[in-house]
N, C-alpha and C positions, 0 to 999 in steps of 0.2 A: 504494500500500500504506500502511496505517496501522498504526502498533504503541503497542502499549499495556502500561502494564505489567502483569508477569502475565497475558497472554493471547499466543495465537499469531497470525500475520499472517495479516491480513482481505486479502480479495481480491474484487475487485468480480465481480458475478454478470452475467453475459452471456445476455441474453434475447435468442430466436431463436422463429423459426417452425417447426410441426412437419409431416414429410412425410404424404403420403396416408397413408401404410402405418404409424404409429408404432404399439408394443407398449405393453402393460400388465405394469408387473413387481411382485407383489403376491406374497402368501402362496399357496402348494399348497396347503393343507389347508382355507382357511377361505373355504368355501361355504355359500351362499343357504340352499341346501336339501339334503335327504338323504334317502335313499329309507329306510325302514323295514328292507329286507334289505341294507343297504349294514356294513360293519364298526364294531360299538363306537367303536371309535376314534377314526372320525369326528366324535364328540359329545361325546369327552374331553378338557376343559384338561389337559394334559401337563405337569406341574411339571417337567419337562426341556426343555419348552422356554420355559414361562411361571411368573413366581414365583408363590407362593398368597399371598395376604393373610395377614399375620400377628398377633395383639393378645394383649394381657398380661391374665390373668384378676384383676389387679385395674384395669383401666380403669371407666369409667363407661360404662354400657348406649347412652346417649343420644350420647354422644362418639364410639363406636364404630359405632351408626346413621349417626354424620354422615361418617364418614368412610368407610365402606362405600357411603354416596350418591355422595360426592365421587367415589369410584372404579371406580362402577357396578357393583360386588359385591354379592353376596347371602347371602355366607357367609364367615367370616373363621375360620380354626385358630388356638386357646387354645394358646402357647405358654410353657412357664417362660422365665422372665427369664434366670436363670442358666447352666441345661442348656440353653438349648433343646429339650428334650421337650417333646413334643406332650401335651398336657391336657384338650384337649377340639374340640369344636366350637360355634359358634353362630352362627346368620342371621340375617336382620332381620325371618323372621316371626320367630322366636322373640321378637326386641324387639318387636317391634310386636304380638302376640298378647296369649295371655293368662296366659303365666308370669310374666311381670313383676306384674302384677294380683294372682297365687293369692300367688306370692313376699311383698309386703309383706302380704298378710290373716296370712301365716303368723309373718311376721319379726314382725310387730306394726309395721310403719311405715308411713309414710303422703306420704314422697316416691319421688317416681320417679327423680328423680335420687341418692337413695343405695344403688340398685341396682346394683353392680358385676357382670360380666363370669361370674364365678365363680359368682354366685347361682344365674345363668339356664342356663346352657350345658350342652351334652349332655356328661357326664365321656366319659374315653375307656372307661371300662368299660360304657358304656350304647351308646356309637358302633357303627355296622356299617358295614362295605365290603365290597367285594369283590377278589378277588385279581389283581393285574395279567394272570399268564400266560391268570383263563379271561374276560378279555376279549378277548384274541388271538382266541378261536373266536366270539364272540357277536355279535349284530346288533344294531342302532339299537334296532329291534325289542323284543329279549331286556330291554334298558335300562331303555324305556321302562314294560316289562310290571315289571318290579321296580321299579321308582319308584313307578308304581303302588298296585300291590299290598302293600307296605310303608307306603305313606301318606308317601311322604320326600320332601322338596324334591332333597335333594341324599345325593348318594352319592359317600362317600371310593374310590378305587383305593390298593391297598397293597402294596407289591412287598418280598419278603423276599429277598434273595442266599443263599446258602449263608453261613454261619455268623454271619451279622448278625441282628438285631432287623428286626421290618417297620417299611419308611420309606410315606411319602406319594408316591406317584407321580403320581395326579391326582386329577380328581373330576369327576362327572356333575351338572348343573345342569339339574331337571326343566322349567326353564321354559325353560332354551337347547333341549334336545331338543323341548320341544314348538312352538318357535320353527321350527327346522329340518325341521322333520316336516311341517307346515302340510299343504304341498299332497300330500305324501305319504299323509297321512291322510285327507285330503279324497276324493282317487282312491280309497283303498282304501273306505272309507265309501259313496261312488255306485259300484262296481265300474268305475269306467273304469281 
């Protein structure tokens, strides 16, 4: 044993051979793939069980790209600094598109990096979601067809309690469903 300060005691790791028969002990939920009629659910990061990305609506656009790479995210929630309320939304199409472009023709300026967080991002009054309780009834299916048809990358879930404000519950990532879908859609496409 080695101790050290301010840390707990190390103990040496004992490598071993595994039997015929050894298991895999992984996450229930997070599968390859999903059938089309399988439950919403399925396709939902769950902020009860996974944090959301968080960023301050005066960050720099470019800083919050990079740190949305760093973390293999696609969408980060506009938080106040002080409350914590929720402010908005934005993704890295949104950086990487062509708001940041119309943004400086408009602003009259001519660097990308004085583009903050705030400029670009969906306000919460412009955001849509849907309701926690009616993805309990709805399919992968249902999801995708409103991702869709709304032109959205990504869709908030928002759960209201009895006598509180709606909180963030999760959100649908049009490219993880279409990810998950693959051969599902594939099948349904050639009817096999």
């Amino acid at each position: 044993m080695v101790h050290h300060q301010g840390h707990s005691t190390h103990h040496a790791l004992h490598l071993q051979t595994l039997d015929k028969h050894a298991g895999v002990t992984g996450p229930v939920n997070e599968t390859w793939q999903v059938k089309l009629t399988d439950p919403a659910s399925f396709v939902m990061t769950d902020f009860r069980e996974r944090t959301f990305f968080k960023i301050a609506p005066d960050e720099q656009i470019d800083e919050v790209l990079e740190k949305m790479k760093h973390a293999g995210l696609r969408a980060a929630f506009v938080m106040d600094k002080q409350s914590d309320k929720l402010l908005g939304m934005i993704t890295s199409y949104d950086i990487m598109g062509e708001k940041p472009l119309r943004y400086l023709q408009s602003a009259g300026l001519t660097e990308h990096r004085d583009i903050l967080v705030s400029d670009i991002m969906e306000n919460l009054r412009e955001m849509v979601a849907v309701e926690a309780h009616d993805i309990e009834k709805a399919t992968v299916h249902s999801v995708l067809d409103v991702l869709q048809k709304c032109g959205r990358t990504h869709l908030p879930v928002v759960e209201k309690k009895a006598g509180e404000e709606l909180h963030l519950r999760g959100l649908f990532s049009l490219s993880r469903v279409l990810r998950l879908t693959e051969d599902s859609r594939k099948k349904a496409a050639t009817g096999k």
